[in-house]
N, C-alpha and C positions, 0 to 999 in steps of 0.2 A: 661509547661501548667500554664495558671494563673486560679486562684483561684476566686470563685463569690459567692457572698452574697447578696440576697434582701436587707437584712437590712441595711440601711444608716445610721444610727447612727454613728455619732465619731468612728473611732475603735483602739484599745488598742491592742498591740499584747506583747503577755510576753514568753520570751525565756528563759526555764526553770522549774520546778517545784518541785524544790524543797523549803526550807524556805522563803525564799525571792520571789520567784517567786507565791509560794501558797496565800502568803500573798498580793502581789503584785496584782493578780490579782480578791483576794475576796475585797480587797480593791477597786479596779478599777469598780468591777462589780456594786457594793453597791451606786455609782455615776450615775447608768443609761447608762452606755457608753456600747458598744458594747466589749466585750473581747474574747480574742481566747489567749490560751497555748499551744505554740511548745514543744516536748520536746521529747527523746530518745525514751523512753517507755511509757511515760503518768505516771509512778509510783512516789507518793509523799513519800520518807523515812521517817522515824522517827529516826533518829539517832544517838538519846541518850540512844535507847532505843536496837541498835546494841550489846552490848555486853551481856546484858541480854538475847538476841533470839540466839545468839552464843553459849552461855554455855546451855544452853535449858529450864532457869526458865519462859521466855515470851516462847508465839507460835512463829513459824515462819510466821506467819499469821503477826503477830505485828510490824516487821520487816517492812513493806509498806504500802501502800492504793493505787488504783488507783485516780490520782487526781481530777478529773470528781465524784468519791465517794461522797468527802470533802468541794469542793466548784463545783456550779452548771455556769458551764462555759465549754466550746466546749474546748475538747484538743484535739489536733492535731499531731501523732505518726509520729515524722520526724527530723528530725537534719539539724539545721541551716546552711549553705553554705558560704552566703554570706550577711551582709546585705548594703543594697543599699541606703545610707543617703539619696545623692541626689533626688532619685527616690521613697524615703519614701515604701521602699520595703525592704523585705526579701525573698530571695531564698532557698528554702530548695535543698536536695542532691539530690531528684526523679524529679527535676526542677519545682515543684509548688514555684509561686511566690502569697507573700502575700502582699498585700499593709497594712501601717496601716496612722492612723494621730499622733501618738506617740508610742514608744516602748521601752518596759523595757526589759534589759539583764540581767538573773537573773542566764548566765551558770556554775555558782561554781567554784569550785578547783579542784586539782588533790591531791593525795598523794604527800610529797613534797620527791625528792627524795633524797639515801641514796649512798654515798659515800664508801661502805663498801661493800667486795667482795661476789660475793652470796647472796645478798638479793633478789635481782629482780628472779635469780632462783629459790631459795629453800625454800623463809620466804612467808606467810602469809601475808597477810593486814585487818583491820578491818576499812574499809570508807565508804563502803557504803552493802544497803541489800542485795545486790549479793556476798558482801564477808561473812558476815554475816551467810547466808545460806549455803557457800559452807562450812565457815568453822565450824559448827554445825554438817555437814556430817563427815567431817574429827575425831571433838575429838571423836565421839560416838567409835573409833578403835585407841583413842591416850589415854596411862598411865601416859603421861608427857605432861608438855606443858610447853615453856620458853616466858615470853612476854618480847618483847627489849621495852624500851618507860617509863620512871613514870611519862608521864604527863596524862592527865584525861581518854583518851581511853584504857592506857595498866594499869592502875590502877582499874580502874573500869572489864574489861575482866579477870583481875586475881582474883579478889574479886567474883565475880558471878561464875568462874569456879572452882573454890576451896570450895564455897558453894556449891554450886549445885552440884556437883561431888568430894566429900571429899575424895574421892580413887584415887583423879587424882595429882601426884606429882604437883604444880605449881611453879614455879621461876620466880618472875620479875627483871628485869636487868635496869637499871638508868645509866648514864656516869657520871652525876653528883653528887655531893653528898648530895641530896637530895630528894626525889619524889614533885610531883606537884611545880615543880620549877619556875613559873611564881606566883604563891600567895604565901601568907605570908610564914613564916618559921613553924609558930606553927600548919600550916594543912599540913603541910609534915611529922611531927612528929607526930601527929595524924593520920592520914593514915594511915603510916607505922605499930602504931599500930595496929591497926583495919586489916590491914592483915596480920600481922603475927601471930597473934589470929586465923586468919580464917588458918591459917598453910598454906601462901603462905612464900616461901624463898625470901628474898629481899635482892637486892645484887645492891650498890648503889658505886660511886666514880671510877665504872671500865665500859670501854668502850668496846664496841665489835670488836674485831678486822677481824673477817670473819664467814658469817655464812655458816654451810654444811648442806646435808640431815639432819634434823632430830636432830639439835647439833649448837651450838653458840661459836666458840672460844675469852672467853675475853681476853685483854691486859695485864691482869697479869698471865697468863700464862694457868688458870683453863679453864675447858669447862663445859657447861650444855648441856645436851640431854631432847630431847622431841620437839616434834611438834613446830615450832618457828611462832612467829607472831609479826612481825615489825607493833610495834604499832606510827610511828614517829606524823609529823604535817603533816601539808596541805600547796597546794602553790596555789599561783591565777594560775587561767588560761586565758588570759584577748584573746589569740585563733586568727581566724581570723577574725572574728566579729568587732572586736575593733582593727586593728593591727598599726595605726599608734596613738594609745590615750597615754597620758602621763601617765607614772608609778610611785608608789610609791611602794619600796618594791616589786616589780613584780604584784603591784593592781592595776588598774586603780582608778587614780586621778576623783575626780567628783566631779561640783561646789558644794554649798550651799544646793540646790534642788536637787541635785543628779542627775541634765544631767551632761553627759561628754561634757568636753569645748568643743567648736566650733562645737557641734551639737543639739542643742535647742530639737531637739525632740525626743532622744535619753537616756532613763537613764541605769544610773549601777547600782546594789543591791548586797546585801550579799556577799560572799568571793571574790567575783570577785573586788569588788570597796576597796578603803582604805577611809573606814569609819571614821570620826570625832562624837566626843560629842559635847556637848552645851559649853564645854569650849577648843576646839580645840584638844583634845587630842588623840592617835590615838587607835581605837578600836581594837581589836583579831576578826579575824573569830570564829563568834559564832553562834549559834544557835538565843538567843536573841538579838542580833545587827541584823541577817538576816531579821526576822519577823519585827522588827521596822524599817528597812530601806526597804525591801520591802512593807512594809505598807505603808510607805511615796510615794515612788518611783510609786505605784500604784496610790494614791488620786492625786499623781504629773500629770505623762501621761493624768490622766484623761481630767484635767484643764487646759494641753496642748493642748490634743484634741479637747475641746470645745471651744478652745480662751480666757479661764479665765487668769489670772495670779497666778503660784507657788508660795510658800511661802518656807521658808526653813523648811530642815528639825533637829528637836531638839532628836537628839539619846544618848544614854547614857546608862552605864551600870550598873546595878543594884547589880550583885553580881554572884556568881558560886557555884553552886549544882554539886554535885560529889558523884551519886547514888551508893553505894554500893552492894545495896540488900537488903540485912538485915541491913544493916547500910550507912551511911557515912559520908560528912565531907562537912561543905556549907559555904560562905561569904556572907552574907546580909548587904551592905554597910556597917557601922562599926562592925559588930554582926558575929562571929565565933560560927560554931555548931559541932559540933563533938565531943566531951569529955561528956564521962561520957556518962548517960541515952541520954542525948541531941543528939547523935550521929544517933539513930532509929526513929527519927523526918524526918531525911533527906530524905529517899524514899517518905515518906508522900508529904515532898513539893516538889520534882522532879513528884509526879501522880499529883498534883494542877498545877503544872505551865505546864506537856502537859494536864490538862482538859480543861483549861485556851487557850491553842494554838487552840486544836478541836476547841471549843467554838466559838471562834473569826472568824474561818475558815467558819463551816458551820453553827452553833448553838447545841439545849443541844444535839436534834436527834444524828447527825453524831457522835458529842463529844459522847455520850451511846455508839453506835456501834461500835466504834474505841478504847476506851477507854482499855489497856489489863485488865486482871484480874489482880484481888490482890493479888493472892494468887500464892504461885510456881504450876505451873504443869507437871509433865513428861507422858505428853501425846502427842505421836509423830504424831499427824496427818499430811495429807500429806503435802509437801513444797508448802509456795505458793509463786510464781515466779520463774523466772531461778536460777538454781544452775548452780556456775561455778567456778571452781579452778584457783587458782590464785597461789599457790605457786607449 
């Protein structure tokens, strides 16, 4: 069945909603152009804020928004099929087709996966609010919890669950020997402080070699028990959407402006695309790289759709917040926080830069409404969204 709209305006269609795609489309909207959001559920995550609503200092409420909340634009509960360059269409699964004049593809990543026996059965994930939630149900009847992963999400899960629940044994597990292994050396060392204070066990330079119910056997022969949660990385999913566009890394490549070559009104945003900065270099799936090339990628489509001309886009990364809770450990271009007093600055500016996102999204309103509290709560009101087990 095709799809109909009085409205004649230009129209913008963004596949997606989560950073890139939110962004993308408050961006788009702000232009005058006609915009519509396909997307699984219509739900925008908050995802930095995943492991704090896991261990149970945020609500589960904090965990999502529906995207329609955030930014005032039509989203549409459907998953992408097919899209139809030629035909400047996209087909969703219930056979509605959409037509647009430019389209941004904003579908993310996947967990990236693990080579290691028993993960996929018996470990945990923390990537998105559905895991989130389910795994919030799970610790409330777990005494242990082992997180595999020291880069920023099993760093951050073991910090907030060890606060928040000081009765609950924690152990984080590293292969390398170091946590946060992509920044500098001195905020791994700093970290590791700051949790081993909070009395999480960190166990770094031993790899896992299979995990069981309930129990992680590492390479040097030891095990830990407790609740396991494969904290790894993320992979593109560049899906069938895009199936012949060229890859970098498993991302899809995109010019200057962020169309994908040989499709002028086509762009790619956040984990899915391999992002460059202003000096060619190649960006992480991030949070901030998403919101800024979604940003782009949005004012892009728009000045497609009306026949203007794109200009490129200038992305760049600022630095990394690694919210601890009560603390953490941050890189503000040449500026290291974490030592000493400095260390309890870091929640402060992880709540400024998501007031700063709301803000951008819908203005101060929505940023008020969404914004979590400051303060810990254990108050279990009910889940809001699907719960669903994963491991």
């Amino acid at each position: 069945m095709a799809s109909r709209d009085p409205d004649d305006r230009p129209h913008v269609l963004v596949l997606g909603a989560g950073y890139a795609g939110a962004h993308a489309a408050s961006a788009a909207r702000a232009t005058g152009v006609r915009v519509t959001v396909v997307d699984p559920d219509g739900l925008h995550g908050f995802l930095p804020r995943l492991a704090a609503v896991a261990a149970g200092r945020l609500r589960a409420a904090d965990a999502h928004a529906p995207l329609d909340a955030l930014v005032d634009v039509p989203v549409l509960t459907g998953v992408a099929a097919h899209l139809d360059v030629a035909g400047r269409a996209v087909h969703l699964e219930d056979g509605t087709r959409l037509r647009y004049d430019a389209a941004v593809v904003t579908t993310g990543g996947a967990p990236a996966s693990a080579p290691v026996p028993g993960v996929d059965v018996h470990a945990w994930q923390l990537h998105t609010p559905a895991h989130a939630l389910a795994l919030r149900a799970e610790l409330r009847t777990s005494d242990r919890l082992v997180v595999v992963g020291g880069g920023a999400t099993g760093v951050q899960l073991a910090a907030e669950a060890a606060t928040v629940r000081p009765e609950l044994a924690v152990t984080l597990v590293e292969a390398r020997d170091r946590l946060l292994p992509t920044e500098p050396r001195h905020l791994g060392r700093w970290v590791t402080r700051l949790l081993e204070r909070a009395g999480v066990e960190v166990v770094r330079g031993t790899a896992v070699d299979a995990v069981e119910r309930d129990l992680v056997r590492l390479a040097d022969g030891t095990t830990r028990r407790g609740t396991v949660v494969w904290a790894g990385g993320w992979q593109a999913e560049p899906g069938r959407l895009l199936p012949g566009a060229a890859l970098e890394g498993g991302r899809v490549v995109v010019d200057a402006d962020l169309t994908v070559p040989g499709h002028p009104r086509v762009l790619a945003a956040g984990d899915l695309a391999a992002h460059r900065d202003v000096l060619g270099r190649s960006l992480a799936m991030s949070a901030q790289t998403a919101l800024q090339a979604g940003a782009h990628a949005g004012r892009t489509a728009a000045a497609i759709a009306t026949g203007d001309r794109p200009g490129p886009a200038r992305l760049f990364e600022l630095g990394r917040v690694v919210d601890l809770g009560a603390n953490g450990v941050a890189r503000i271009g040449p500026l290291s926080i974490g030592l000493g007093p400095s260390a309890r600055l870091v929640p402060w500016l992880h709540r400024a830069i998501d007031l700063r996102h709301l803000v951008k999204l819908g203005g101060p309103v929505v940023a008020l409404r969404h914004t979590p509290s400051l303060w810990p709560t254990s108050t279990d009101e009910p889940e809001y969204g699907p719960l669903r087990a994963i491991g």
